[in-house]
Backbone as XML, in Angstrom:
<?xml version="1.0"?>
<chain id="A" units="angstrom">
  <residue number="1" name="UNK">
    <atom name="N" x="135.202" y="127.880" z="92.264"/>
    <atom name="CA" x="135.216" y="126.523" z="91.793"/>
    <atom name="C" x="133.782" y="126.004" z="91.723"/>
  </residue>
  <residue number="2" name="UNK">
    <atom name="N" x="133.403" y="125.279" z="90.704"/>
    <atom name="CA" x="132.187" y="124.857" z="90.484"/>
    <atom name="C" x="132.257" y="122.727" z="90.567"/>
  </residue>
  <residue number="3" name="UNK">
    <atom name="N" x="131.023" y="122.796" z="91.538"/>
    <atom name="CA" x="130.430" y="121.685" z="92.004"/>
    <atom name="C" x="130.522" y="120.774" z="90.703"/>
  </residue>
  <residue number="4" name="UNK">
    <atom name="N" x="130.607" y="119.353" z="90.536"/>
    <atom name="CA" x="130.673" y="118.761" z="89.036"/>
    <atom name="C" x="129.442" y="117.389" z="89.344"/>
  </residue>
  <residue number="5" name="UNK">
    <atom name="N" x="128.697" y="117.416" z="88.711"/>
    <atom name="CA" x="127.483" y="116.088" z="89.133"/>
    <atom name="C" x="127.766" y="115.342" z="87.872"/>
  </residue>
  <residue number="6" name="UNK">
    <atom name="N" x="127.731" y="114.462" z="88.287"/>
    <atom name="CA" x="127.787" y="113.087" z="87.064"/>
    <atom name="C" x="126.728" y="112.699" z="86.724"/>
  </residue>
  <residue number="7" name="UNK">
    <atom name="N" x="126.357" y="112.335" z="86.120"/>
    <atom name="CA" x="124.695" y="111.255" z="85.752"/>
    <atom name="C" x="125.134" y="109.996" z="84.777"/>
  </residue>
  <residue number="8" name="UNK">
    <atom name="N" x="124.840" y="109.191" z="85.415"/>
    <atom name="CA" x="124.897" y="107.817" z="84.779"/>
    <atom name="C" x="123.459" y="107.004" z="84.200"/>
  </residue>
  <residue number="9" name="UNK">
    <atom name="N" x="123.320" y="107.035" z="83.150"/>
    <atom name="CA" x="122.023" y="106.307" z="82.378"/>
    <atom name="C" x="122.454" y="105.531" z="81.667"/>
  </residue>
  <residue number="10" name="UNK">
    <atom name="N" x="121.279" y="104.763" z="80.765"/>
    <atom name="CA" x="121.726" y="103.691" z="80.107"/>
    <atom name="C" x="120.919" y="104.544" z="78.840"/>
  </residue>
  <residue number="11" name="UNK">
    <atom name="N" x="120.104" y="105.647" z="78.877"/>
    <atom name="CA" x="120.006" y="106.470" z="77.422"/>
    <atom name="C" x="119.125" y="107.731" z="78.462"/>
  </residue>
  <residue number="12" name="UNK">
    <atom name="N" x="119.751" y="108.850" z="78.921"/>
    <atom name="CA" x="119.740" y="110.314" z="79.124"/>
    <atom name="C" x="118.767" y="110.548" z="78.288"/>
  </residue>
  <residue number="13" name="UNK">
    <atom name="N" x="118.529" y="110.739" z="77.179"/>
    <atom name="CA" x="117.386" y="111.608" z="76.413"/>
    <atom name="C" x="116.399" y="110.904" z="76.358"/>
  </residue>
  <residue number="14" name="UNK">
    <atom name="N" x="115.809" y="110.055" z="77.594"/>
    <atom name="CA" x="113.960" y="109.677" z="77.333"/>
    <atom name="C" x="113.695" y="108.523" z="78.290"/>
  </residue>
  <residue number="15" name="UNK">
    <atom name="N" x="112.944" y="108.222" z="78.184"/>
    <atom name="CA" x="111.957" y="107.001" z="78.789"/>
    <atom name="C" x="111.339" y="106.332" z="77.872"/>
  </residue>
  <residue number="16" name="UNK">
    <atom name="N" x="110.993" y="105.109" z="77.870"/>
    <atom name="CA" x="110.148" y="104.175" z="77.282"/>
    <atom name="C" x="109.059" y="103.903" z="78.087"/>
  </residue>
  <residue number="17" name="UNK">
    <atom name="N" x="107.972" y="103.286" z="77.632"/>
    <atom name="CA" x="107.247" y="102.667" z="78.072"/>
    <atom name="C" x="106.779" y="100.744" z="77.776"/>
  </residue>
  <residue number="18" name="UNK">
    <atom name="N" x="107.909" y="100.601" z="77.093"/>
    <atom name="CA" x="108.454" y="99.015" z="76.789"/>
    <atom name="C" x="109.533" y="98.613" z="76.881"/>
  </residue>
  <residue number="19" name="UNK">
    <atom name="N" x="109.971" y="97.452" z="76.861"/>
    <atom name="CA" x="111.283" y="97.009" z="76.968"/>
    <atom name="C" x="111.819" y="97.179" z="76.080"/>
  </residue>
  <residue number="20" name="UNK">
    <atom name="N" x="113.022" y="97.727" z="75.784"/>
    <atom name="CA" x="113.546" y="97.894" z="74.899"/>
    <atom name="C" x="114.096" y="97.109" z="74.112"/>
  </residue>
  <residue number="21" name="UNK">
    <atom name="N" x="114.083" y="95.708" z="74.216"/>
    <atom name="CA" x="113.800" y="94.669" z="72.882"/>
    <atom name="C" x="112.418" y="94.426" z="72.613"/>
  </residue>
  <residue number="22" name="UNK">
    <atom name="N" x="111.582" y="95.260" z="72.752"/>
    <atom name="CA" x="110.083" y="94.826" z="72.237"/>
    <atom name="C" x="110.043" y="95.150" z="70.982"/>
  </residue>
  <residue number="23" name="UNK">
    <atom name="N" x="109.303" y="94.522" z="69.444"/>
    <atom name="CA" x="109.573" y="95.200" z="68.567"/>
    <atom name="C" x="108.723" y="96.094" z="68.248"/>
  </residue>
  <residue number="24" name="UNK">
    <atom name="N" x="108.204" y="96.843" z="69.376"/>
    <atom name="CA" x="107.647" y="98.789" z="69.252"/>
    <atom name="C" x="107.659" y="99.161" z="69.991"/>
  </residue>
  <residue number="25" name="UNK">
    <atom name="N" x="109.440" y="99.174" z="70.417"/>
    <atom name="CA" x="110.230" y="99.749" z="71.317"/>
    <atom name="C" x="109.881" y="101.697" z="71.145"/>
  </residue>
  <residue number="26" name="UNK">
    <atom name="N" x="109.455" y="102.376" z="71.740"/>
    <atom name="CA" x="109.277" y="103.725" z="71.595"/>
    <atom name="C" x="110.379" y="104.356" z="72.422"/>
  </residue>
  <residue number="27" name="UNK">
    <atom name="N" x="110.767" y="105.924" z="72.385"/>
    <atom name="CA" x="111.749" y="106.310" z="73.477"/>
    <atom name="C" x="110.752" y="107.683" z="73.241"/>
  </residue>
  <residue number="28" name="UNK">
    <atom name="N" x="110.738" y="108.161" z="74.747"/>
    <atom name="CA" x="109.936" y="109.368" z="74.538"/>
    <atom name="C" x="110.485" y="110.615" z="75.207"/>
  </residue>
  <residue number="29" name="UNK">
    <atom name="N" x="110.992" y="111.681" z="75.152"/>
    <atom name="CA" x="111.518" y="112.782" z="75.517"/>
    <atom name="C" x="111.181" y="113.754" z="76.255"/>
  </residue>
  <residue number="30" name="UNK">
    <atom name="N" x="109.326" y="113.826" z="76.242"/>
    <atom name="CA" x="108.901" y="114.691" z="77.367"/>
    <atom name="C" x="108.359" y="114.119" z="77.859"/>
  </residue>
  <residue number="31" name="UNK">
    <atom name="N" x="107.750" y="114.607" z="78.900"/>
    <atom name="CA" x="107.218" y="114.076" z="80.094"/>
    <atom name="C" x="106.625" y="115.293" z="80.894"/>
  </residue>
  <residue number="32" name="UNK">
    <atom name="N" x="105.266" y="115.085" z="80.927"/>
    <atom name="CA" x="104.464" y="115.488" z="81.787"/>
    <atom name="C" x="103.642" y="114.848" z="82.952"/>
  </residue>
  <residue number="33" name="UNK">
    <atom name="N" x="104.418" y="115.751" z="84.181"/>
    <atom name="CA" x="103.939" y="115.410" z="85.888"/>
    <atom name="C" x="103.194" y="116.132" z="86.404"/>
  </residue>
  <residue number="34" name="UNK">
    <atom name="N" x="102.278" y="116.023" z="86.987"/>
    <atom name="CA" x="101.367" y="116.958" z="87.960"/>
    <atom name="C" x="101.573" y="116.415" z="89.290"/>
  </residue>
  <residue number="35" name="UNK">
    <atom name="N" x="101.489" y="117.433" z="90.005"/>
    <atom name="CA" x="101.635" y="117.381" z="91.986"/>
    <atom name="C" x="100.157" y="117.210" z="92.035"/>
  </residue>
  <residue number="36" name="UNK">
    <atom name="N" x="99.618" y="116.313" z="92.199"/>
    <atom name="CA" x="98.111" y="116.210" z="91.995"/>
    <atom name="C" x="97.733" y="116.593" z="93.888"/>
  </residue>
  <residue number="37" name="UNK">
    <atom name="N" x="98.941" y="116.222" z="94.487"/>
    <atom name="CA" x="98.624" y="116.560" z="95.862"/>
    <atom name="C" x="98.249" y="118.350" z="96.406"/>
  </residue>
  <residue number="38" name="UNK">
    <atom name="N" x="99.031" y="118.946" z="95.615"/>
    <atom name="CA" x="98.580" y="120.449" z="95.533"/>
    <atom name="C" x="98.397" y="121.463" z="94.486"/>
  </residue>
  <residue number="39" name="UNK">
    <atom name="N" x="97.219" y="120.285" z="93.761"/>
    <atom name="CA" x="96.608" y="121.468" z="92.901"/>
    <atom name="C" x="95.312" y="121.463" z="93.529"/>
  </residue>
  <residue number="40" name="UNK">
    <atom name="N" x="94.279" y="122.459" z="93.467"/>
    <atom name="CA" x="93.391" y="123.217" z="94.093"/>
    <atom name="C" x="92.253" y="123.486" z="92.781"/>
  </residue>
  <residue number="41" name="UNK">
    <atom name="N" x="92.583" y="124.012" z="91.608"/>
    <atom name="CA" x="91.716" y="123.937" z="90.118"/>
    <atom name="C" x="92.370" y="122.996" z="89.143"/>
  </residue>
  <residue number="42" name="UNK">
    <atom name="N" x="91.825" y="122.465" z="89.034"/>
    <atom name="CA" x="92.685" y="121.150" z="87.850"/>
    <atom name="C" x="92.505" y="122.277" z="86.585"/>
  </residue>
  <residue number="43" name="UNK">
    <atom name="N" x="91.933" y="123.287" z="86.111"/>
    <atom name="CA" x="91.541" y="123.760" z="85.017"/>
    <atom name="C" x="92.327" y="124.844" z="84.603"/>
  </residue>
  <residue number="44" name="UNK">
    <atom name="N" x="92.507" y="125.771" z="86.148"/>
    <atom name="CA" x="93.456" y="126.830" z="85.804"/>
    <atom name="C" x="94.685" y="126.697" z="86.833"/>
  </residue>
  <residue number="45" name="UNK">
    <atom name="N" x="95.070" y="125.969" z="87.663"/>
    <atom name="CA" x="96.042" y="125.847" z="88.233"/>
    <atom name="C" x="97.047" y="125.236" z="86.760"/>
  </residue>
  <residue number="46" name="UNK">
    <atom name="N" x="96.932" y="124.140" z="86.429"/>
    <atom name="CA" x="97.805" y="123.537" z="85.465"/>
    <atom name="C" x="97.284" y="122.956" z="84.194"/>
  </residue>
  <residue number="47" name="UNK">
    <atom name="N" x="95.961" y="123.535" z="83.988"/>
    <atom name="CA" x="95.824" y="123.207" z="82.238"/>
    <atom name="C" x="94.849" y="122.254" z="81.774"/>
  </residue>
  <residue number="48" name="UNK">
    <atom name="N" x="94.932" y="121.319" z="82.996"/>
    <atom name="CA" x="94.417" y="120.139" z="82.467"/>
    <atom name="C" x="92.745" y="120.280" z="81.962"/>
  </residue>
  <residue number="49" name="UNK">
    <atom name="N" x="91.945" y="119.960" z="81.325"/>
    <atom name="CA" x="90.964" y="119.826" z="80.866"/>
    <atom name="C" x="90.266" y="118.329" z="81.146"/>
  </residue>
  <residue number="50" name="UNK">
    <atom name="N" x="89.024" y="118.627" z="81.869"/>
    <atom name="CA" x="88.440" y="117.533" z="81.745"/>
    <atom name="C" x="87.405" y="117.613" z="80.515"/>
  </residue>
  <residue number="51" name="UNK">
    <atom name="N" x="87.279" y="115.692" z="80.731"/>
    <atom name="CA" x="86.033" y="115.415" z="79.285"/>
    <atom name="C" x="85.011" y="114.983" z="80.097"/>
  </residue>
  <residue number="52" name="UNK">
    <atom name="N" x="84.157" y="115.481" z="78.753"/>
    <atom name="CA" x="82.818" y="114.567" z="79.098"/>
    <atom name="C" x="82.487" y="113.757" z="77.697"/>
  </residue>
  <residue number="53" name="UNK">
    <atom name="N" x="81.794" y="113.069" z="77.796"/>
    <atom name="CA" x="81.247" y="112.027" z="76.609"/>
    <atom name="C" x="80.868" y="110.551" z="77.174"/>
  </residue>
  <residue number="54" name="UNK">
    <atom name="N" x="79.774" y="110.396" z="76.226"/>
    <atom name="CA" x="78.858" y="109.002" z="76.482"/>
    <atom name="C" x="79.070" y="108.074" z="75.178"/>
  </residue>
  <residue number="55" name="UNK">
    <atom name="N" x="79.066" y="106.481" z="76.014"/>
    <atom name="CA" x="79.038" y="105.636" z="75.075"/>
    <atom name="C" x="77.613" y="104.788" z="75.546"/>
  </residue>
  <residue number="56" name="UNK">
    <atom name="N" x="76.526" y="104.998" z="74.566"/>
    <atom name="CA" x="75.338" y="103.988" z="75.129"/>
    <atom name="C" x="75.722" y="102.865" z="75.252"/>
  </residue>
  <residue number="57" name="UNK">
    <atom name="N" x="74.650" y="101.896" z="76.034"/>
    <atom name="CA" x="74.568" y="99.967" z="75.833"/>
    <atom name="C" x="75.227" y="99.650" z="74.665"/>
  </residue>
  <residue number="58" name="UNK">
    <atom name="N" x="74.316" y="99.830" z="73.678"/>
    <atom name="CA" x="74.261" y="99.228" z="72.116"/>
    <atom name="C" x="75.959" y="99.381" z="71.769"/>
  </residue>
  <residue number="59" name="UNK">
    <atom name="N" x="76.354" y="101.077" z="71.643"/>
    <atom name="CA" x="77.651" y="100.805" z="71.241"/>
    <atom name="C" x="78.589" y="100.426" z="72.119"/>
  </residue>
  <residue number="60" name="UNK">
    <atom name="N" x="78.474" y="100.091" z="73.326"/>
    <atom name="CA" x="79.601" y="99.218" z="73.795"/>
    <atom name="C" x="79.638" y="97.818" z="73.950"/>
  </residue>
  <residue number="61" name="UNK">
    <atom name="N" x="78.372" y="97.259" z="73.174"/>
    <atom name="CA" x="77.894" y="95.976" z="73.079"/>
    <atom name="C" x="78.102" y="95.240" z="74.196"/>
  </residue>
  <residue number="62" name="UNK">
    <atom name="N" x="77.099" y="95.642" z="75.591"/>
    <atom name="CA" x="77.201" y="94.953" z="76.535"/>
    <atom name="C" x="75.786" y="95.664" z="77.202"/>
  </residue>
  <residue number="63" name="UNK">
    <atom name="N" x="75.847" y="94.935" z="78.436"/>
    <atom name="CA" x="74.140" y="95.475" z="79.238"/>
    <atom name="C" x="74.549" y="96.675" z="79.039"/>
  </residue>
  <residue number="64" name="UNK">
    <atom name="N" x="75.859" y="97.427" z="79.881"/>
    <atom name="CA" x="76.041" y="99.005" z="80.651"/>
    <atom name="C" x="76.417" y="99.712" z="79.350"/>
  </residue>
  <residue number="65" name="UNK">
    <atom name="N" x="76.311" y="101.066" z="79.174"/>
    <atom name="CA" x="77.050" y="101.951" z="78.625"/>
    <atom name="C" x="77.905" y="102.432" z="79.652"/>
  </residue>
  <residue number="66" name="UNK">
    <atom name="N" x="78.997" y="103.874" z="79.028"/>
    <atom name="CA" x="79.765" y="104.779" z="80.011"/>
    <atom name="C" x="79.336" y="106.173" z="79.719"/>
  </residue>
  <residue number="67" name="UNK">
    <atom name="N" x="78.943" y="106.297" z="80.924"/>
    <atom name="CA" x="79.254" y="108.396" z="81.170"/>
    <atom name="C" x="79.647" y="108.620" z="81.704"/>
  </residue>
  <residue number="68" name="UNK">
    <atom name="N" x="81.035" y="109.542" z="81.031"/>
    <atom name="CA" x="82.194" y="110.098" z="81.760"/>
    <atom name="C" x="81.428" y="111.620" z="81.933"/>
  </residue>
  <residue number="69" name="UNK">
    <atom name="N" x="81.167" y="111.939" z="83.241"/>
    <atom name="CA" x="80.865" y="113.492" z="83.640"/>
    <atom name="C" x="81.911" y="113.950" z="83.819"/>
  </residue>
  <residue number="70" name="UNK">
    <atom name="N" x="81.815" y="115.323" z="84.498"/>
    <atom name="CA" x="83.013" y="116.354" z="84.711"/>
    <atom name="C" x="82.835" y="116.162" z="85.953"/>
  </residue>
  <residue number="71" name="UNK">
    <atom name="N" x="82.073" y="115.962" z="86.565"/>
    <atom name="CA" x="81.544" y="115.995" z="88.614"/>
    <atom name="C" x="82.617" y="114.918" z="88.871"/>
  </residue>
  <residue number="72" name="UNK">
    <atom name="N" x="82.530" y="113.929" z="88.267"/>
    <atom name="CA" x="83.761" y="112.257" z="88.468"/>
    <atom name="C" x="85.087" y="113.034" z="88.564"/>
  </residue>
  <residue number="73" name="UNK">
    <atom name="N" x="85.550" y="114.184" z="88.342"/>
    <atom name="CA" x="86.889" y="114.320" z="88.156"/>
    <atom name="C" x="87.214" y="115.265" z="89.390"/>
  </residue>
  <residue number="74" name="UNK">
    <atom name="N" x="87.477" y="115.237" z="90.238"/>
    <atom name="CA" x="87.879" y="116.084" z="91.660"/>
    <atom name="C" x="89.474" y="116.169" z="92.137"/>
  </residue>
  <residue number="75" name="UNK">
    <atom name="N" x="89.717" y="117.690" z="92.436"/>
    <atom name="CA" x="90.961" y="117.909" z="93.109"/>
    <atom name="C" x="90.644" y="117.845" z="94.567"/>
  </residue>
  <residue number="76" name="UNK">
    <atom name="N" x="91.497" y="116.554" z="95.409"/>
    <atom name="CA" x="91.169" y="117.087" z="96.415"/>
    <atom name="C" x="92.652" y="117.374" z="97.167"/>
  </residue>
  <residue number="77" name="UNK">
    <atom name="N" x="93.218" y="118.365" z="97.164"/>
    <atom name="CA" x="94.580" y="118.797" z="97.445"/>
    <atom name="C" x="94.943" y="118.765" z="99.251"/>
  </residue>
  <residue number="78" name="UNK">
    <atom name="N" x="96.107" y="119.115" z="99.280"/>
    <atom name="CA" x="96.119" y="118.988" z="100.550"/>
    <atom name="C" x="95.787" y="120.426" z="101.115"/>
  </residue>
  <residue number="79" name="UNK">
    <atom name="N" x="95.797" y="120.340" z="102.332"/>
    <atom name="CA" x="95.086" y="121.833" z="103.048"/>
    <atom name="C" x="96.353" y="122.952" z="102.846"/>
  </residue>
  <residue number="80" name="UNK">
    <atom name="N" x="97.474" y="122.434" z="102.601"/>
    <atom name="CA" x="98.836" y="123.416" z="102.856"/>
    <atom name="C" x="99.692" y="122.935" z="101.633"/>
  </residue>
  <residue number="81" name="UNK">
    <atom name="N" x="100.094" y="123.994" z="101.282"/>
    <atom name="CA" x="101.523" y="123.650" z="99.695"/>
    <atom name="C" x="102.372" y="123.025" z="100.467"/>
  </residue>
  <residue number="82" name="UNK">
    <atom name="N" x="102.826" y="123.497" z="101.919"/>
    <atom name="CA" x="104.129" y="123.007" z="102.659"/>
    <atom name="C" x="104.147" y="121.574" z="102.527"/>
  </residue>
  <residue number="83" name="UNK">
    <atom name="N" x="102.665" y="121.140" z="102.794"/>
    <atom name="CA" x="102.359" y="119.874" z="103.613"/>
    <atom name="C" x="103.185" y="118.467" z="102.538"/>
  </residue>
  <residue number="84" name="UNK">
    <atom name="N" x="103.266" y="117.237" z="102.556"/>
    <atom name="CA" x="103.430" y="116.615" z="101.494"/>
    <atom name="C" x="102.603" y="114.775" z="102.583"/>
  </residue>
  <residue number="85" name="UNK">
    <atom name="N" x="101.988" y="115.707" z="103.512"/>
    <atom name="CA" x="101.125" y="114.374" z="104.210"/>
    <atom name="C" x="99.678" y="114.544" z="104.791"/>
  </residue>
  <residue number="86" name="UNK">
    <atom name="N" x="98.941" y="114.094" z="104.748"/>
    <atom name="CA" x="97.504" y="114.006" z="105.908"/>
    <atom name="C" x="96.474" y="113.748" z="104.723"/>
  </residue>
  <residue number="87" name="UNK">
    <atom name="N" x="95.432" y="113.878" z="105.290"/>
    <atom name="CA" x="94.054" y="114.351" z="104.365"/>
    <atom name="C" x="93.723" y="115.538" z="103.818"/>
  </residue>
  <residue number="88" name="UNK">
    <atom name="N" x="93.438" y="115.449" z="102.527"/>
    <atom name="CA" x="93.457" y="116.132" z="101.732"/>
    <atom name="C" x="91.814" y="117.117" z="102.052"/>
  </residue>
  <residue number="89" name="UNK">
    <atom name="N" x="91.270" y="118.044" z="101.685"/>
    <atom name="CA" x="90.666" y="119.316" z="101.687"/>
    <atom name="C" x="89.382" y="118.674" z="101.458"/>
  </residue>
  <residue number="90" name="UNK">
    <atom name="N" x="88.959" y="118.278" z="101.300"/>
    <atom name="CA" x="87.366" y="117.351" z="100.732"/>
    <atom name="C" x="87.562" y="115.860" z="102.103"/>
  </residue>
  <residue number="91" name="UNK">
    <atom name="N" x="88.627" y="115.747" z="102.760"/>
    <atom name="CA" x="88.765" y="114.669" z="103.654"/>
    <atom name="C" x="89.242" y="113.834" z="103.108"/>
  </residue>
  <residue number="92" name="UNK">
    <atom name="N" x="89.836" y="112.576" z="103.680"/>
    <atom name="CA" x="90.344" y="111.075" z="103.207"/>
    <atom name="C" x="91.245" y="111.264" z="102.216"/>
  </residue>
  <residue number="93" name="UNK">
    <atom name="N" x="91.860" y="110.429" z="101.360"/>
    <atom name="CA" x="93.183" y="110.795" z="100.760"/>
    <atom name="C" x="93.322" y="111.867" z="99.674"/>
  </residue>
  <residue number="94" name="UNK">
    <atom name="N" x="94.373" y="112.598" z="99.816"/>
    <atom name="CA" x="94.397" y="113.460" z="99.178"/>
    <atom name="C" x="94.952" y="113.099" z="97.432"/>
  </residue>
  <residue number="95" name="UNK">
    <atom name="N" x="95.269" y="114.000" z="96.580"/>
    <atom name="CA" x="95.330" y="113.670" z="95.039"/>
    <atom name="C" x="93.841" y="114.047" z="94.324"/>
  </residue>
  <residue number="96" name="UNK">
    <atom name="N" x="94.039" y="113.733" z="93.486"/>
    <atom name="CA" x="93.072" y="113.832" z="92.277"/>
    <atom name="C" x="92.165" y="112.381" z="92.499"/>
  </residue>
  <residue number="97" name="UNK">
    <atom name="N" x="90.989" y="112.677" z="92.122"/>
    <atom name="CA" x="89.772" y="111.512" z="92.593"/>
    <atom name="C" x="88.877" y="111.260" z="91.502"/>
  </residue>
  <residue number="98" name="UNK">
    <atom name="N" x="88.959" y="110.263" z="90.615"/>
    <atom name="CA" x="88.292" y="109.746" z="89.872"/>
    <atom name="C" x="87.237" y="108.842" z="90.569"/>
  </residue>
  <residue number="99" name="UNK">
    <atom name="N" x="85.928" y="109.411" z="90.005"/>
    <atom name="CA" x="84.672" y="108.598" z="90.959"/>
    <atom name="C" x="83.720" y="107.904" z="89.589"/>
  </residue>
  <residue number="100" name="UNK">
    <atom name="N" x="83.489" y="106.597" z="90.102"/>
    <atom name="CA" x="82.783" y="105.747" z="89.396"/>
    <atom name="C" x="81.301" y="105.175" z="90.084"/>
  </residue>
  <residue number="101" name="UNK">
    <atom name="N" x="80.323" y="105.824" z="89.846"/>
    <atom name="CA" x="78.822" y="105.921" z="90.112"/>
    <atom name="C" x="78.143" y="104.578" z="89.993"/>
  </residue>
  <residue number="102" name="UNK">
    <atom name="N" x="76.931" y="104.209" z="90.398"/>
    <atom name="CA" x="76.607" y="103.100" z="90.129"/>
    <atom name="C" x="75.925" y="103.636" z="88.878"/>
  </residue>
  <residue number="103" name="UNK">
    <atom name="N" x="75.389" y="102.125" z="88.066"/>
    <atom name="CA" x="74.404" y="102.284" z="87.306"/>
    <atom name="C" x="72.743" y="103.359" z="87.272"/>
  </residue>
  <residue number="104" name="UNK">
    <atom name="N" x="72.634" y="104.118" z="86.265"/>
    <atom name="CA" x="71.115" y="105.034" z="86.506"/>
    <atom name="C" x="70.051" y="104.031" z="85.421"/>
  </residue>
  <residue number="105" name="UNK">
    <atom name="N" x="69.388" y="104.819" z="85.520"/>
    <atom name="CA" x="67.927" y="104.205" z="85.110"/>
    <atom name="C" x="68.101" y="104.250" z="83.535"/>
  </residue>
  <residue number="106" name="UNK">
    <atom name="N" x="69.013" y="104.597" z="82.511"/>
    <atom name="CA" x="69.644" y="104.592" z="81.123"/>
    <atom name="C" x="70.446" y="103.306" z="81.017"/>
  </residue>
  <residue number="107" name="UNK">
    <atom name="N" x="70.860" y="102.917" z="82.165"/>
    <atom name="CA" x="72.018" y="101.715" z="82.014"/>
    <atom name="C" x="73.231" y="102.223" z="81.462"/>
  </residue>
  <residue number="108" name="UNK">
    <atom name="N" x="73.521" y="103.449" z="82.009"/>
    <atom name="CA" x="75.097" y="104.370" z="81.763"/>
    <atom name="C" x="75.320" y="104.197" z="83.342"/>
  </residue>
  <residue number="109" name="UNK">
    <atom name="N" x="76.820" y="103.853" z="83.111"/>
    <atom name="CA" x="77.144" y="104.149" z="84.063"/>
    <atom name="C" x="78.470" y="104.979" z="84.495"/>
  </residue>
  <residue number="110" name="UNK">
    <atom name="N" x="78.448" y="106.377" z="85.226"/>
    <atom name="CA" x="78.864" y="107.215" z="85.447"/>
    <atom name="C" x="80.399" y="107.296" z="86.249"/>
  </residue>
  <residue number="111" name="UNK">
    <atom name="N" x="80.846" y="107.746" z="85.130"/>
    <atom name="CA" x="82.419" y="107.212" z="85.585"/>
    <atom name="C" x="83.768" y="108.538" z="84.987"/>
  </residue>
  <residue number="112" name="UNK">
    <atom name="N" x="84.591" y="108.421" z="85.333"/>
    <atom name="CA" x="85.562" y="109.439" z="85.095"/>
    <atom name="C" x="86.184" y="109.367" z="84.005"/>
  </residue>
</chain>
């Protein structure tokens, strides 16, 4: 005899990211999650690719520009796959760590 699970939704095939009387109501079907708590290479564990690219002063029409480095983007996982608590491998909370630099002597400022 086989176990029978029910699922109750109000629409099974997706997620939105608006209310669904908005008028650009979207419904979206996949979905991509990362365990950011135990990945260890963001690059070859699961794919992800980081960027780099600069926007000077001028074109962001303000004092600062942005530079997004690759150094800003850090896994810091937990010490154990088992684990799903403590400080993470680099110390202090574990996950993925977007770091935002102060201003350098370009007036970019260094960010993820």
């Amino acid at each position: 005899m086989y176990d029978m699970i029910v699922v109750v939704a109000k629409c099974a095939c997706g997620y939105s990211v608006n209310a669904t009387s908005a008028s650009a109501f979207s419904v979206f079907t996949d979905l991509l999650e990362t365990d950011f708590l135990h990945v260890y290479n963001l690059s070859s564990d699961i794919g992800w690719q980081r960027q780099e690219y600069n926007v000077t002063p001028q074109v962001a029409r303000g004092t600062y520009g942005k530079k997004a480095e690759l150094r800003n983007v850090v896994a810091n996982p937990l010490n154990s796959s088992y684990d799903y608590a403590g400080s993470g491998a680099l110390g202090g909370d574990p996950g993925l760590q977007l770091w935002v630099r102060g201003d350098s002597s370009d007036g970019m400022v260094e960010w993820a």
